[in-house]
N, C-alpha and C positions, 0 to 999 in steps of 0.2 A: 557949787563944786560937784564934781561926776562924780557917784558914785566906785566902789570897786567893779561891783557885775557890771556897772554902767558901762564904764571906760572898757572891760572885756568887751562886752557886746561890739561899741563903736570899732575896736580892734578887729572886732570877727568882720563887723558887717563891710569895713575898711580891706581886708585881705579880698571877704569877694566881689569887690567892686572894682582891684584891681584885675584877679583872676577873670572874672566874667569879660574885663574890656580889653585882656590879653588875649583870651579864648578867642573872642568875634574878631579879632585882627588873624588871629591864625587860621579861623576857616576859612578866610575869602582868600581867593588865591592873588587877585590884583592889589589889593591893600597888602597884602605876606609881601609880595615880588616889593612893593616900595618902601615895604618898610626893613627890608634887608638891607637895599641900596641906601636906605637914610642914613648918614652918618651922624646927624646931630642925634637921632634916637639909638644908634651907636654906644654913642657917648653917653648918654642917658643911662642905657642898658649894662652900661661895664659898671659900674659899680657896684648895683648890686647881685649884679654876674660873679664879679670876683670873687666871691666869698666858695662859690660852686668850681671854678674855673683853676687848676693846676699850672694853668701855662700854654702858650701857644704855640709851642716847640718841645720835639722829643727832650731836645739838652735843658730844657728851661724844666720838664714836667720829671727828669728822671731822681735828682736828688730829694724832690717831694717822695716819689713812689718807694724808692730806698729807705727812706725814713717812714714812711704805711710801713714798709714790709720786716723792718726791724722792729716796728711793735708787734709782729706777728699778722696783720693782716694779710687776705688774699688779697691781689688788684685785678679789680674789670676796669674795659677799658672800650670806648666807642668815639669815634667820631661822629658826632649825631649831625644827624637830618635827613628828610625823610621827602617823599613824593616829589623827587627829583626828572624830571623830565628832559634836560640836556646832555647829550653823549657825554662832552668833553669834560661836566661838572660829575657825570658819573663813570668816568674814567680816572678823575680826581680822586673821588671817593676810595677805587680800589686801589689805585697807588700809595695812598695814607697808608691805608691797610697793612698791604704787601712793605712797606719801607718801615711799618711799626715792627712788621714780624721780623724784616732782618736784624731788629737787637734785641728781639726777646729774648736771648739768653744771653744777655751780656751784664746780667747781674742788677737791673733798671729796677724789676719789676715782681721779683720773687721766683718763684718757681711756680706755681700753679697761678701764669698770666689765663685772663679769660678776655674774650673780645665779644661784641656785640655789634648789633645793625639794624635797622630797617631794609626790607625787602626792597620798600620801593625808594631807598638812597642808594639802590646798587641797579637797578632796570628794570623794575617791576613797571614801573607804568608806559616803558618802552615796549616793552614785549618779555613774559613768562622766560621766552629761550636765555635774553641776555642777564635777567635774573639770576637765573639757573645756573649760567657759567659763570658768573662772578662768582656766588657765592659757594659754588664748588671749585673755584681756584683757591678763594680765598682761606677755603677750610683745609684744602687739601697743603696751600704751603701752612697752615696754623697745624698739620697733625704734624707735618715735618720739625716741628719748634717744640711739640709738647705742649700747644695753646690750644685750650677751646673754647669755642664759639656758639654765642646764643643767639638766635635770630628776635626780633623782638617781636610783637604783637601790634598790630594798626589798627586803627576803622574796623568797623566790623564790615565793610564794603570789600574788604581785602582779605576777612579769616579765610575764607574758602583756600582760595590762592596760592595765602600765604603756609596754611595745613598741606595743600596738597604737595606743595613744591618741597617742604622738609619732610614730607612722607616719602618721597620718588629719591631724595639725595642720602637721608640718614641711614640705609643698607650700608651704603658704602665710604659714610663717613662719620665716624665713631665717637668725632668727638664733637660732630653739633649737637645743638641742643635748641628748646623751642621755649616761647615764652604765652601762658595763655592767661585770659583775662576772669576772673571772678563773677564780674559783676555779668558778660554774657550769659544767658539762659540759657544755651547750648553749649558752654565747657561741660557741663556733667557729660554727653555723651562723649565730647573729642576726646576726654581724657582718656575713655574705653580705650579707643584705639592708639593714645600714643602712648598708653601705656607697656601696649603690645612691644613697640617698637625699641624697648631699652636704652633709650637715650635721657638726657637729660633734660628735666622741664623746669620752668621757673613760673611760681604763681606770682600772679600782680591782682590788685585790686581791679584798673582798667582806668586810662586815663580819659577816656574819651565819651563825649554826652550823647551817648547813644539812646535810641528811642523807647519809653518805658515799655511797649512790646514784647522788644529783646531782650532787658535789661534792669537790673538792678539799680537804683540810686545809692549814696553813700547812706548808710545808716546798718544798724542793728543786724536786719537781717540777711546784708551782705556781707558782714561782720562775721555773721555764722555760718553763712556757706564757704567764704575763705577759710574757715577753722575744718568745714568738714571737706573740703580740697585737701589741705591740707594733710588732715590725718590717711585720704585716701591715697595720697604720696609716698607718705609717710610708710604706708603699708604696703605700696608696690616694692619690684625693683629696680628703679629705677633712679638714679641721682637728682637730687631736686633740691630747688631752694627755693625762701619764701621772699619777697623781696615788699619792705615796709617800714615805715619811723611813727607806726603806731605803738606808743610802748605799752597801753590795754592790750592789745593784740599780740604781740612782742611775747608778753608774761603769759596771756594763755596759750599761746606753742608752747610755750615751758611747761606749762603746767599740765600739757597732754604728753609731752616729752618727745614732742617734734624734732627736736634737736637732740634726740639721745643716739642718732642712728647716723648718714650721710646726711643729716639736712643741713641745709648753710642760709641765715641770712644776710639780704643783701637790703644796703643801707647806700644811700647817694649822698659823695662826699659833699660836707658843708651842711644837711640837714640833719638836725636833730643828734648834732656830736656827742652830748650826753648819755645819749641810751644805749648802745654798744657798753660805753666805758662804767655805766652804772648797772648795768644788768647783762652782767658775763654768761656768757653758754659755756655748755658743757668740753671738756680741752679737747674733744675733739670735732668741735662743730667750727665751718670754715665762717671767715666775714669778708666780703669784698668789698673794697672802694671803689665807688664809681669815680675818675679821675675826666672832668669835663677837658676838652682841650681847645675844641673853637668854637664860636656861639655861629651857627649857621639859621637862617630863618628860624622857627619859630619854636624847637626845640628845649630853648632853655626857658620856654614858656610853659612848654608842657612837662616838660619836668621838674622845673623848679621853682619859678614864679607863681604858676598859677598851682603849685600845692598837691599836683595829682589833681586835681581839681577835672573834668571833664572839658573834653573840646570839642564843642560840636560837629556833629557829622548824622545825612539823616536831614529827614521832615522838620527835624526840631531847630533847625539851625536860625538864629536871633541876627537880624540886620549889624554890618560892622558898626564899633566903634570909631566916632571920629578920633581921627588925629590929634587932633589937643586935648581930647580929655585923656588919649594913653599919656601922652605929656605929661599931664597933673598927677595923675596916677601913679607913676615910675616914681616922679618927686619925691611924694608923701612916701611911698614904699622904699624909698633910698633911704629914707630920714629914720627910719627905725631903726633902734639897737639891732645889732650883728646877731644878739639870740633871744630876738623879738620873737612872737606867736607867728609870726608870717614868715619866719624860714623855718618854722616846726610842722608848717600844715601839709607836708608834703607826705605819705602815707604807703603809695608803693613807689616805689622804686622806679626810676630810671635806670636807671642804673642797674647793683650788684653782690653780696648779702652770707648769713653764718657766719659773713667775713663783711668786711665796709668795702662798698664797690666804687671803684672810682670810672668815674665817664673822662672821657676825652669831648670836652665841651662842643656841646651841638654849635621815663625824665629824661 
């Protein structure tokens, strides 16, 4: 008979076994394109999606978010997916959007709605220009509603890019906001400068298995440079939030009193429901829910599934996963209690935070 540490171990080493055969499915781009179209891995996937997943429809998602927002939650909200390379599917993309923003004020979703996105689910990998316009359409009808919008962080293949394009837009639009990664060895400097620019940032750990070079792995002393991000947020002026379902981590923002000022954490609905509701911030610190809304490629891999866990991108990237073993995988990962260790491992955010963030399902 297992052991207790026993049975944790086979749990941990069971979480990254799924994690890692979800990750090598979402680098490859020809194995991502068939495994979107697979409906039997669909089906697979919806289960333990749902637990992440609000609904597939504004009317379906809006009596959830009413109910966040009368416990007092903020709600973010994103239609995820990302390195979208077809006009029509990213034409798609900003009509969600723009059709989400004509009922934001229709009492859905609170008063302080926030929205998010990937760069490249709006025309970053078409071309910077069509980037650029979406995502100053999309902010400029979000300042008309009183919504604002967080750009999120990709690949470190794309910070540049993605820096320079919310550096050239946020003069003129007040209420985006940008999101950067911890574990990169170059946020200490970016922050120099977006600190400059008075908008709003969101730290994340960094979902993505970037190359030790650039980059921090999970542990200790990424632990500590998020803490001292953090406090260096904390002491700009600008609005910032921390976005995490580490509750170590969690407790020492408290305990630096990150949350004594505008900081908000952001939590992704369905992980780690407890720690919000066991460990209250201060009554003026916001929490967003991330409200998932449609599982697009590979998104609710990376933000949920695989736990924050990295995805590779980079020299490092590890040969796909066959198909049948994500098969097996999904299985046993279905078969776990609802608030197993493998929907706790997920650590920043997808999502949205000070407040519980809800995603509009592709973290």
């Amino acid at each position: 008979m297992l052991t207790k540490s026993a049975e944790t171990i086979e749990a941990l080493a069971l979480d990254t076994m799924a994690a890692n055969g979800l990750r090598k499915l979402a680098a490859h781009p020809i194995i991502r394109e068939k495994f979107s179209a697979d409906q039997e891995l669909a089906t697979l996937l919806q289960a333990p999606a749902s637990r992440y997943v609000l609904g597939t429809t504004l009317a379906e998602i809006a009596p959830k978010t009413r109910e966040l927002d009368r416990k007092g939650y903020r709600i973010g909200l994103e239609y995820v997916g990302e390195e979208i390379a077809d006009l029509d599917q990213i034409s798609a993309v900003v009509d969600e959007y723009l059709q989400l923003l004509g009922h934001a004020n229709n009492g859905d979703f609170g008063a302080d709605l926030q929205i998010g996105f990937d760069l490249s689910n709006v025309g970053l990998l078409v071309s910077r220009d069509l980037a650029l316009s979406n995502t100053a359409r999309i902010s400029t009808e979000a300042a008309k509603q009183g919504v604002s919008v967080v750009i999120s962080m990709e690949r470190s293949a794309f910070t540049d890019q993605i820096l320079n394009l919310f550096s050239e837009l946020a003069p003129d639009h007040y209420n985006l906001g940008i999101t950067v990664q911890a574990q990169l060895n170059r946020t200490s400097h970016d922050l120099d400068m977006l600190l400059t620019l008075g908008r709003k940032i969101r730290l994340v750990k960094g979902v993505y298995n970037e190359h030790s070079s650039i980059s921090l792995r999970r542990g200790n002393e990424l632990d500590e440079r998020y803490l001292s991000f953090a406090k260096r947020l904390s002491e700009g002026q600008a609005t910032f939030a921390v976005a995490t379902h580490d509750a170590v981590l969690v407790q020492k923002l408290k305990d630096y009193g990150i949350f004594d000022g505008d900081g908000e954490l952001e939590s992704l609905h369905g992980c780690n429901p407890s720690l919000l509701r066991s460990e209250p911030l201060p009554a003026d610190a916001g929490s967003i829910v991330a409200v998932l809304r449609k599982v697009l490629k590979y998104d609710v891999v990376r933000d949920v599934a695989a736990g924050r866990t990295e995805i590779p991108s980079g020299p490092e990237v590890p040969p796909p996963v066959a198909p049948f073993e994500l098969r097996e995988l999904l299985l046993q990962a279905a078969r776990r209690p609802p608030f197993d260790a493998s929907h706790d491992v997920g650590d920043g955010v997808l999502g949205r935070h000070g407040q519980e963030h809800v995603h509009m399902v592709p973290r």
